[in-house]
N, C-alpha and C positions, 0 to 999 in steps of 0.2 A: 314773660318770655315771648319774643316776635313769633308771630304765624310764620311757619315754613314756606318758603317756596317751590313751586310745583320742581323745578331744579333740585332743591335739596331734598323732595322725595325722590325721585327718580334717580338719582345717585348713590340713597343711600341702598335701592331695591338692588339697584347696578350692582353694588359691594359687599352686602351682608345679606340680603334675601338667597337661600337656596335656587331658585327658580326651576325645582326638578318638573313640574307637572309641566309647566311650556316646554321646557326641554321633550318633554317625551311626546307629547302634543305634534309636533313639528317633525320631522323625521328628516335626519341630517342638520341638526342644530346642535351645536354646543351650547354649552355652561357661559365657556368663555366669548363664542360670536353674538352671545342673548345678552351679558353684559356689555359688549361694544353697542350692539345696537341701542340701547337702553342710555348711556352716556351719550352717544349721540343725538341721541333727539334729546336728552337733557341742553346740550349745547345748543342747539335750536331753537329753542323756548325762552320766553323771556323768564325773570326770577320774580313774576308776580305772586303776592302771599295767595296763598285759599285757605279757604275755612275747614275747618277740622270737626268732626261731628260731639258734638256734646257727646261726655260720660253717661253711659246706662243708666237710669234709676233705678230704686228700690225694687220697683216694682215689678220692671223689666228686668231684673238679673236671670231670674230663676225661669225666663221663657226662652223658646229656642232660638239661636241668632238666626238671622237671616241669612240664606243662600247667597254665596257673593257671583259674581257676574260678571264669566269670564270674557278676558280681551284677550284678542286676538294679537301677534307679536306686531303683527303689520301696523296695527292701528295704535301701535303709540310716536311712527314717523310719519311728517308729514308728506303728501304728496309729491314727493320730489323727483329727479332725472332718474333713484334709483328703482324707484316701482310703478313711475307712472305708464312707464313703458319695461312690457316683459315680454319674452320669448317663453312661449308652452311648446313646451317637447312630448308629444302624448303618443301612448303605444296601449296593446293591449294582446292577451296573448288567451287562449283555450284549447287546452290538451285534450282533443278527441273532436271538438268541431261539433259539436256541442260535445263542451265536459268541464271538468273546474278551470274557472277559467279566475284572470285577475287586469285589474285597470292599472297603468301607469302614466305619472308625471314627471317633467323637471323643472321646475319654471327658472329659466336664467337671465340677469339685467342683459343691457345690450353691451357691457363688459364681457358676457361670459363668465359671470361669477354665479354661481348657483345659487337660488334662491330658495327653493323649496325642492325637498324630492317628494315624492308621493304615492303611496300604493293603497291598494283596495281587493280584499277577496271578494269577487263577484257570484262565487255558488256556481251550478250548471248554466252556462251561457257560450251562446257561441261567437266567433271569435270575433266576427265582426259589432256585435251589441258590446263586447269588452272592446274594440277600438274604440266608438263613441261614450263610454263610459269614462275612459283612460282621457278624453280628451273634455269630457264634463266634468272632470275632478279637478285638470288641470287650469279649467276657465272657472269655475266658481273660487279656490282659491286665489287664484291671480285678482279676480273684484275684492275678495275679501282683504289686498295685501293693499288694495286703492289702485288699479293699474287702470288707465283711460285709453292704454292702447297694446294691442294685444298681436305679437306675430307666432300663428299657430305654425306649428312643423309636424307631420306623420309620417309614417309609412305605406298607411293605407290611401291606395290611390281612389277607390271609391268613397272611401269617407273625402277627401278633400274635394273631390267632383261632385260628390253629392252638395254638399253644404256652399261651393261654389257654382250653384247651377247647373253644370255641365251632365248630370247624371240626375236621374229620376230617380226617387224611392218608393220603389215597390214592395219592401218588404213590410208586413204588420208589426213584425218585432223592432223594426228601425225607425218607423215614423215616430213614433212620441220620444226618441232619442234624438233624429235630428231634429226635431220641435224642440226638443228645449234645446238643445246645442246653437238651431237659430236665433232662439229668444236672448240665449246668454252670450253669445256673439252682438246681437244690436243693440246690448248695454255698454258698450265699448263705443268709444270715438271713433276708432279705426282699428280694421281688421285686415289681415292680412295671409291668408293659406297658402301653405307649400307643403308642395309633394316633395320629400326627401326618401335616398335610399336605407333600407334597413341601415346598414353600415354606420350612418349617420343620425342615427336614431337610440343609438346603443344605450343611453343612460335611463332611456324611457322605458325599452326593452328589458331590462332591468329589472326594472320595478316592478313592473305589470308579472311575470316572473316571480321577483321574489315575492309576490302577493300571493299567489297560489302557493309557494313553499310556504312561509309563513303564513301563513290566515293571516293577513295584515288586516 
């Protein structure tokens, strides 16, 4: 029997795999957009055979298998128009200034098609450490989806002044927030910061929200 091609797994994972753990993984992902995407990159790929791992021995049945080594959904398309460039929508919200507070993301192509939503319960924090939090969740997924160019949108005018110069950080609780925020902003080719009004912000707003309802 011919060695499979990387095409005919990934189609057949597309059709008959459940895929409930990425599904729940991912928030705002269907069954049904994890097998398009999945068919998709199959279509992209050439139908070169791989090799299949040998059958267990004797010896190895009865020992424990090995941990398998999760992928992330982003990383089975290649770097294309639809994730090399993404819009983060990041919000963050704390009921009492310092109180439970929660992170929020959206990340969408520059279609306007959503790509990831994203929430995070952040514990007691205040609101502004969950704005940069909501907007650190937002940028580490977007590298993890492969995106080389990144245009950030908030509501917080001091986070976007801050991380664009314009504003000093004075605060202890902020600085190793904007430090890594600037770290993972100069992993990107190009960046891009806008101040938008809450109004315009709503999907992020959202989330950062339902995070504190939900313990996400």
């Amino acid at each position: 029997m011919p060695a499979p091609s990387i095409v005919d797994i990934l189609l057949h994972i597309a059709r008959e795999e459940p895929l409930s753990s990425t599904v729940r993984a991912f928030r705002g992902l269907t069954r049904e957009h994890l097998g398009k995407l999945i068919e998709e990159a199959a279509g992209r790929l050439g139908g070169d055979p791989v090799s299949l791992p040998a059958p267990p021995s004797e010896a190895s049945v009865g020992s424990a298998p090995a941990t398998p080594k999760a992928t992330a959904v982003g990383e089975l398309l290649p770097s294309s128009g639809a994730t090399a460039r993404l819009r983060v929508y990041s919000d963050g919200a704390a009921r009492g200034n310092p109180g439970p507070a929660g992170a929020g993301a959206v990340l969408m192509d520059l279609d306007g098609n959503v790509v990831a939503r994203l929430g995070k319960f952040l514990g007691h924090q205040t609101n502004n450490q969950a704005e940069y939090k909501g907007l650190l969740l937002g940028l580490k997924h977007a590298k993890a989806l492969g995106a080389r160019e990144v245009e950030v949108f908030a509501d917080s005018e001091l986070l976007i002044r801050q991380l664009g110069g314009r504003y000093q950080v004075k605060s202890p609780l902020l600085k190793p927030l904007f430090d890594e925020a600037r770290l993972l902003l100069g992993a990107f080719s190009k960046v891009k910061l806008v101040h938008v009004p809450r109004a315009k912000n709503a999907e992020a707003d959202e989330m950062s929200n339902r995070a504190i309802d939900e313990r996400l």
